[in-house]
N, C-alpha and C positions, 0 to 999 in steps of 0.2 A: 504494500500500500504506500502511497507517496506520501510524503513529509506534511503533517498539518502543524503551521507554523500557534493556531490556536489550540490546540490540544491540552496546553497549558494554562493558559490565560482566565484568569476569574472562576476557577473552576475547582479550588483547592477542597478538600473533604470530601464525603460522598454522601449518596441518595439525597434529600432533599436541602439538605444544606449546601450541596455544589451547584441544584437547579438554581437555588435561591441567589448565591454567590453569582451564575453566568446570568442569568436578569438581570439583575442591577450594574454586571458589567457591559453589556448590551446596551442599555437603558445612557448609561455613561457616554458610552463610546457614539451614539447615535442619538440622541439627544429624546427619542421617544419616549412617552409618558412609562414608569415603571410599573404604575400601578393597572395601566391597561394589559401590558405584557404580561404580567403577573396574572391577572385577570384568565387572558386570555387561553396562558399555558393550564393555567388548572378547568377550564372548560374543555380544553381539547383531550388532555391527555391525565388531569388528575397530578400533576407535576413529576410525572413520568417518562423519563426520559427514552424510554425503551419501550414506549406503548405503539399497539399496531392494530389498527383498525381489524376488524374479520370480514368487511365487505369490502375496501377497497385497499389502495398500496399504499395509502394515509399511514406514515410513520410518525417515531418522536415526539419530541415536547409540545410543538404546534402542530404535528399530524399533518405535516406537509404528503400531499400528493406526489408520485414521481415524479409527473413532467412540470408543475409549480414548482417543484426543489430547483430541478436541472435551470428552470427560467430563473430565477431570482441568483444561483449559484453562479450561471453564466454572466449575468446582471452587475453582480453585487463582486462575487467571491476574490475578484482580481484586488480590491482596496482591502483585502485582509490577509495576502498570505497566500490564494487559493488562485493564482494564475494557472498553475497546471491544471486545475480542474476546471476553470473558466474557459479554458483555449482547448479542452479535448470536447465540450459540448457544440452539437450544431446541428441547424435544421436541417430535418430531412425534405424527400420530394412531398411529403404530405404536410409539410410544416410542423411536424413534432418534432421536439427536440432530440435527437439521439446522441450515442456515446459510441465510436466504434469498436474501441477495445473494452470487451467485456470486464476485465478485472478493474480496469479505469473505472467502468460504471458503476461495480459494484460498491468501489470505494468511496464513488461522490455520494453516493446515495445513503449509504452507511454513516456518513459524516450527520444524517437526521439522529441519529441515536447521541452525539457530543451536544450535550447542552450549551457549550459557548459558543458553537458553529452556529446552531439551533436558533438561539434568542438571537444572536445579529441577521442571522437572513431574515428571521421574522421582524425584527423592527424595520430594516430598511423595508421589506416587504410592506410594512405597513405605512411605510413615509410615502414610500410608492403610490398607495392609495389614497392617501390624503391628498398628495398632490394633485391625482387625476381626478380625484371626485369634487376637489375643490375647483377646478377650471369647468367643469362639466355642472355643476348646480350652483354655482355661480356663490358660492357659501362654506363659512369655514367648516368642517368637518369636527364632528366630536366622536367620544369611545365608541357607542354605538354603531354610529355612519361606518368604521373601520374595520368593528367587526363582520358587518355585514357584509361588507367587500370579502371578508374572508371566508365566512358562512356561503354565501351565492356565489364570489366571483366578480371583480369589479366590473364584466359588462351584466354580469346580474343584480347588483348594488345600483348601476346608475339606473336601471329599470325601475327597482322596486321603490326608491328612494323618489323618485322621476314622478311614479307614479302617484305614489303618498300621499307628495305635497299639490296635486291635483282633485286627488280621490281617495282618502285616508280608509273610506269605508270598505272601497272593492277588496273582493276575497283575495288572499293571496295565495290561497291551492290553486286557483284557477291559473294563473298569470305562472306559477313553478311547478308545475305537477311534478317534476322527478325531485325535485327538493318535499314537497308536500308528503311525497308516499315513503320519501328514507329518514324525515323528523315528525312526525301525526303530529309528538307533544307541542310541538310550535307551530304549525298550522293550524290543528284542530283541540277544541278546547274539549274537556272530558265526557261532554255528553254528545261527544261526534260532530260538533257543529263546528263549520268552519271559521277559523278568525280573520279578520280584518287587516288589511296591511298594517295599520296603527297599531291594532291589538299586537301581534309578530314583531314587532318593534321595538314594543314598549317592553312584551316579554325579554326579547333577547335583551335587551337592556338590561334590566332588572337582573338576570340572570348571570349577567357579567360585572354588574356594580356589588352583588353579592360574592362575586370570587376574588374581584379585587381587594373588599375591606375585609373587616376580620370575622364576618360570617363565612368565608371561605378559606379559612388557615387553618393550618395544622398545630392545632395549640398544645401537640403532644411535642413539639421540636421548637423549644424554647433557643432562642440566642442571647451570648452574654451583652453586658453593656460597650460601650466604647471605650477604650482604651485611653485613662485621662492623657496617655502622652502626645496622641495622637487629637484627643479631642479640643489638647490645648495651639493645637499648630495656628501657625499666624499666616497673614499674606502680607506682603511689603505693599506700597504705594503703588509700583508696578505691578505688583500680583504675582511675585514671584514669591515661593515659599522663602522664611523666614527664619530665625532661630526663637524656640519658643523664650517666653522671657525679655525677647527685646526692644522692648517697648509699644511695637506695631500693636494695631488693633485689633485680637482674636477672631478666628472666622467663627463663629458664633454661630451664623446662619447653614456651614458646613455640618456642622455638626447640630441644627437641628435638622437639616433633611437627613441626616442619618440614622439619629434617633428616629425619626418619623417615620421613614422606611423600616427599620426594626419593628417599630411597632407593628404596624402591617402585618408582617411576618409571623410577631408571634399572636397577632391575635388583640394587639390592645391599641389597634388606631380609634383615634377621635379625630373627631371633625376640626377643619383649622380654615381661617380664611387667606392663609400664606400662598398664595399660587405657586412660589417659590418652592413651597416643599415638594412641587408638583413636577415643575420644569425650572431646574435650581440654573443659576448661570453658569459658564463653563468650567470658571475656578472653582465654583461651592462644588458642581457634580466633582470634579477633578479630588478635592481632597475627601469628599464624602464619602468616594468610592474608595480612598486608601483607609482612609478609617474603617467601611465594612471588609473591603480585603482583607483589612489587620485580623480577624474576626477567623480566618481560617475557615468560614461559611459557606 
């Protein structure tokens, strides 16, 4: 198998403390909200690195499809490391993506089971979306809007989305029958009746705002606090780190998106009106994320 230069990266400890660990270093590295990723690995795969669909070739943490891996991998994989496996993908005459040496394939594909490979295809995958769906409805995108890009399909996203905000009430079995007959629970509501694009919306929302806060944690995988040496680190004037102690102003705000993300994880987030804790600026994620690194998570 060829050299994965991330194999390392943000990934240290195992089971769900390295999923948690390559999140938030995903989250970092790409600037994507954590709390959606987070969200959205525990909807797909239960924070299962190794999870595999039994209906389709839906692998790993976000349950990527073969030929979505292979696109986003060719897409994406060259700005991490993964030129060799970006340069061996290519259309075929039917327009799928193929791989022509077999072992090659098998490797990129396998790469869905590394939770740090994992979370970055899946965020850029998901900036991906944001970007298209936000030129396409002429409107910023939220968790929702991106997961549904991922649930349909972004040219299924700008349909159902499209249509929504036209006709909130039309069914939406009707408008995705192969999506309707392989989720009932989210098309049709318990006593067989079909739900409404709103209704399908509102659910999967709901559903995904419960995986990201602490009704969806594993509160049996507790993490320690921050490491005051780390939590005392400074930024210079410049933004360059600092020596602690020297006078400079403590990042302060570093370390509460960190705590804050902890919280999450173990279960004891509260509500905050800090957007910041959400999408921290590039120094706060920058040493946020050395403080959860330190964490061996």
């Amino acid at each position: 198998m060829p050299y994965n230069p991330l194999s390392s990266l943000g990934t240290s400890g195992t089971g769900t403390s390295r999923v948690q660990s390559a999140i938030a270093f995903a989250s970092q590295k790409t600037g994507v909200d954590f709390s959606y990723l987070l969200g959205q690995a525990r909807l797909e795969s239960g924070l299962n690195a190794t999870a595999r669909a039994g209906t389709s070739s839906a692998t790993g943490l976000y349950q990527f499809v073969d030929q979505s891996w292979l696109g986003v991998i060719k897409q994406h994989g060259g700005e991490y490391g993964l030129g060799w496996a970006a340069d061996a993908i290519h259309p075929g005459a039917n327009g799928r993506l193929t791989v022509s040496d077999p072992g090659t394939k098998a490797a990129i594909l396998a790469m869905r089971n590394d939770p740090t490979v994992a979370s970055l295809m899946a965020a850029e995958h998901a900036s991906d979306n944001a970007d298209a769906l936000k030129t396409s409805l002429g409107r910023d995108t939220n968790p929702t809007d991106l997961y549904m890009a991922h649930f349909l399909g972004l040219g299924g996203a700008r349909s159902f989305l499209s249509a929504m905000a036209s006709n909130p009430d039309r069914t939406g079995a009707a408008m995705f029958p192969a999506a309707a007959h392989a989720n009932r629970s989210i098309f049709y509501a318990s006593d067989g009746s079909a739900r409404s694009l709103q209704q399908i919306y509102d659910r999967l929302g709901t559903k995904l705002s419960n995986a990201s806060g602490a009704s969806g944690t594993d509160a049996t995988t507790p993490l320690p606090n921050i490491p005051a040496m780390l939590a005392s680190t400074t930024l210079g004037a410049s933004g360059d780190e600092v020596i602690p102690g020297s006078g400079e102003t403590s990042t302060s705000d570093a370390a509460m998106w960190a705590h804050a993300t902890l919280d999450r994880l173990n279960g004891t987030a509260v509500k905050t009106n800090a957007a910041s804790l959400l999408r921290p600026t590039p120094n706060t994620a920058r040493l946020a994320y050395m403080m959860l690194a330190s964490l061996g998570g």
